[in-house]
C-alpha positions as CSV (number, residue, x, y, z in Angstrom):
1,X,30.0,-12.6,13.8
2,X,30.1,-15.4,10.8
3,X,31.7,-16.2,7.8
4,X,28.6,-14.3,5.6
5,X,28.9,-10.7,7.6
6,X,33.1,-10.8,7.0
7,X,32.7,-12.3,3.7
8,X,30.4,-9.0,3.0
9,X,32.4,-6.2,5.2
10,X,36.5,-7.8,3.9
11,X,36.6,-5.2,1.2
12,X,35.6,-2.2,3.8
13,X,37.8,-3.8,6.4
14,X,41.0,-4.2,3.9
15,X,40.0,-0.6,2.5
16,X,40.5,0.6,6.2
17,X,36.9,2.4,5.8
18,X,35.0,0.1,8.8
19,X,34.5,2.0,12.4
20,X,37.1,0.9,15.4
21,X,34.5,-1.7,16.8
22,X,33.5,-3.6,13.4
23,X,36.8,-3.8,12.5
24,X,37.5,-5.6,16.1
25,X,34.9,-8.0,15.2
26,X,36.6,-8.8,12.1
27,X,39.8,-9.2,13.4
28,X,38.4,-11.3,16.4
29,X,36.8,-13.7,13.3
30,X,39.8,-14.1,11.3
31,X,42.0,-14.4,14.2
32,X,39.7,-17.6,14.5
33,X,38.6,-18.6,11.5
34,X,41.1,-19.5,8.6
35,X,38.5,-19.8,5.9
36,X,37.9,-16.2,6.3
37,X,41.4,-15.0,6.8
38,X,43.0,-16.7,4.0
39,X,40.0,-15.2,1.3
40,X,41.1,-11.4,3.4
41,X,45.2,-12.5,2.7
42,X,43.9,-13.3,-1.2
43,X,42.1,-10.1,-1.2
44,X,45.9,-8.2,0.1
45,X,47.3,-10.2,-2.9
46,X,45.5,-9.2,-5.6
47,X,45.6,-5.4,-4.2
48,X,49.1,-5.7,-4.3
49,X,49.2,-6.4,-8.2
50,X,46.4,-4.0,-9.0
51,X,48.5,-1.1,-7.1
52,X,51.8,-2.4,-9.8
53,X,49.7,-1.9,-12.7
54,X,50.2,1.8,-13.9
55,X,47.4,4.0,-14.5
56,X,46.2,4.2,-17.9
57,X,45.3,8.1,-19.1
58,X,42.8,9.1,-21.4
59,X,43.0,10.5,-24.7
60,X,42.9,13.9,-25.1
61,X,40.1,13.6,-27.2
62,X,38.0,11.3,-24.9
63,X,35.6,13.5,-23.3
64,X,34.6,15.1,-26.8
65,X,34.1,11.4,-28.6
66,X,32.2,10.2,-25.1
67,X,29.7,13.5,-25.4
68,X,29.2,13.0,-29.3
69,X,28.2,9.4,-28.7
70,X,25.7,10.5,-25.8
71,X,24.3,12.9,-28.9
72,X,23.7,10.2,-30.9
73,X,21.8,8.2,-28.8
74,X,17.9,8.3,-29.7
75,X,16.0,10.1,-26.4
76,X,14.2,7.8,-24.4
77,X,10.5,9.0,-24.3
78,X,9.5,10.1,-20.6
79,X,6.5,9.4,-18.9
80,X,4.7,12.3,-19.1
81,X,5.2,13.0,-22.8
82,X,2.4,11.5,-24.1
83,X,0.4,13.6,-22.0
84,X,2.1,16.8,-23.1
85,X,2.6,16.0,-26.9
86,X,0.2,15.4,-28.9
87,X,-0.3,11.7,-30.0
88,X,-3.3,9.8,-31.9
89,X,-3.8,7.5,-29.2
90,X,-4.7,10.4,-26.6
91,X,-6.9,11.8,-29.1
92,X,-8.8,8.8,-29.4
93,X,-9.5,7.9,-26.2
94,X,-10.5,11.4,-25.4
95,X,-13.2,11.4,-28.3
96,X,-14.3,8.0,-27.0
97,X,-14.8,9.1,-23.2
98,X,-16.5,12.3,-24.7
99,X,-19.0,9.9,-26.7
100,X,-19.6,8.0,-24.0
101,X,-20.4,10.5,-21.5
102,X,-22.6,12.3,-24.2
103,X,-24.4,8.9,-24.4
104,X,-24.6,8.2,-20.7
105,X,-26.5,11.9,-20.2
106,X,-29.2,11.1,-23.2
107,X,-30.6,8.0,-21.8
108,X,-31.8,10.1,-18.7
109,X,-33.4,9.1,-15.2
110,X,-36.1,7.1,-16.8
111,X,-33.6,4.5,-18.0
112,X,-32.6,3.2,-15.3
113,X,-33.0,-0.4,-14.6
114,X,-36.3,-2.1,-12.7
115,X,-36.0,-3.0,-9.0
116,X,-35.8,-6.6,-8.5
117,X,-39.2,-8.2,-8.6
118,X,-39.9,-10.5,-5.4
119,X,-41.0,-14.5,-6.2
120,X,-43.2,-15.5,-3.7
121,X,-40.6,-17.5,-2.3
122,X,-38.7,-14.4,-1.1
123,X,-41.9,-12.7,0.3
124,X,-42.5,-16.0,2.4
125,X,-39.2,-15.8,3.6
126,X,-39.1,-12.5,4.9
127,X,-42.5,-13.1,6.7
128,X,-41.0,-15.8,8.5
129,X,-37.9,-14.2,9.1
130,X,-40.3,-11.2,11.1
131,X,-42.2,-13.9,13.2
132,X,-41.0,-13.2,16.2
133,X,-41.5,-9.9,16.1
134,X,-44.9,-10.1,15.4
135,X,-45.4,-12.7,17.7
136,X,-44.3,-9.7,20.1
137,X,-46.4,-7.6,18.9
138,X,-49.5,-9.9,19.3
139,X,-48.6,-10.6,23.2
140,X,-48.2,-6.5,23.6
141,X,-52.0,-6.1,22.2
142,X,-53.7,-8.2,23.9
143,X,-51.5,-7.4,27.5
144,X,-54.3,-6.9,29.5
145,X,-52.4,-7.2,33.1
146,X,-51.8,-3.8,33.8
147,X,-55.5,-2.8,33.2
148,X,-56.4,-5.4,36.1
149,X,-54.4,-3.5,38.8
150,X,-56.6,-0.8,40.9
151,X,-56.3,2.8,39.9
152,X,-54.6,4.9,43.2
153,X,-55.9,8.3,43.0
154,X,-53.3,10.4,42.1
155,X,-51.2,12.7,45.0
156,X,-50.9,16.0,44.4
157,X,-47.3,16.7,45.3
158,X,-47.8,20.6,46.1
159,X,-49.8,19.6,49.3
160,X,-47.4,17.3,50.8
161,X,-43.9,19.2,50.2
162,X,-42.5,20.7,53.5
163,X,-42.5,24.9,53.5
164,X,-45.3,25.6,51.6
């Protein structure tokens, strides 16, 4: 355990609020570090003089002049109120989206924008990027070797199967 993790936990551990085993820690770190075990012996100190000081009790009137100044407090807006109340800005951007939409519909399929023209420059490019496969298909037309082989006649497989 260090000096950060008591320095953190000394209130709980002076409070008597810390389980049986984190306490043993504790105790095993002040027993051997007196950095630690004189800020928990300062921490005793000044518990001691709080605990002298006597309790102060309210007014009888406290609670009444705490709620009346909670009443006079302007109400912060929520999120969702300008949604629910009616506000200019909502009314605005409504009628704009409307307009736009309305707009968007009139202008109709035929407005859409031209496909990209091709420069020759892309055309050429695209040829050359199919080459090979047309140099394929060049060597599959004119592939003349199987037409070279002899033709077997072809067995009819009804006369040489077993039980018939």
């Amino acid at each position: 355990m260090n000096c950060n993790i008591v320095e953190n936990s000394s209130i709980a551990y002076l409070d008597g609020r810390l389980d049986p085993r984190h306490r043993r820690q504790i105790e095993e770190h002040l027993a051997g570090c007196g950095a630690c075990r004189e800020r928990a012996r300062q921490f005793q100190a000044m518990w001691g003089v709080l605990d002298e000081v006597p309790a102060l009790r309210p007014s009888p009137g406290f609670d009444a002049a705490v709620h009346a100044r909670i009443a006079q407090e302007p109400q912060r807006a929520r999120f969702w109120n300008w949604l629910i109340l009616p506000s200019p800005r909502l009314a605005i951007g409504m009628t704009a989206l409307l307009a736009f939409s309305i707009w968007l519909t009139s202008l109709g399929p035929g407005a859409q924008a031209p496909p990209p023209v091709v420069t020759t420059g892309d055309a050429e490019f695209r040829m050359i990027s199919d080459l090979p496969v047309l140099e394929d298909y060049d060597v599959l037309t004119n592939f003349d070797a199987l037409s070279e082989l002899p033709m077997q006649p072809a067995v009819n497989l009804e006369k040489t199967q077993p039980g018939t």
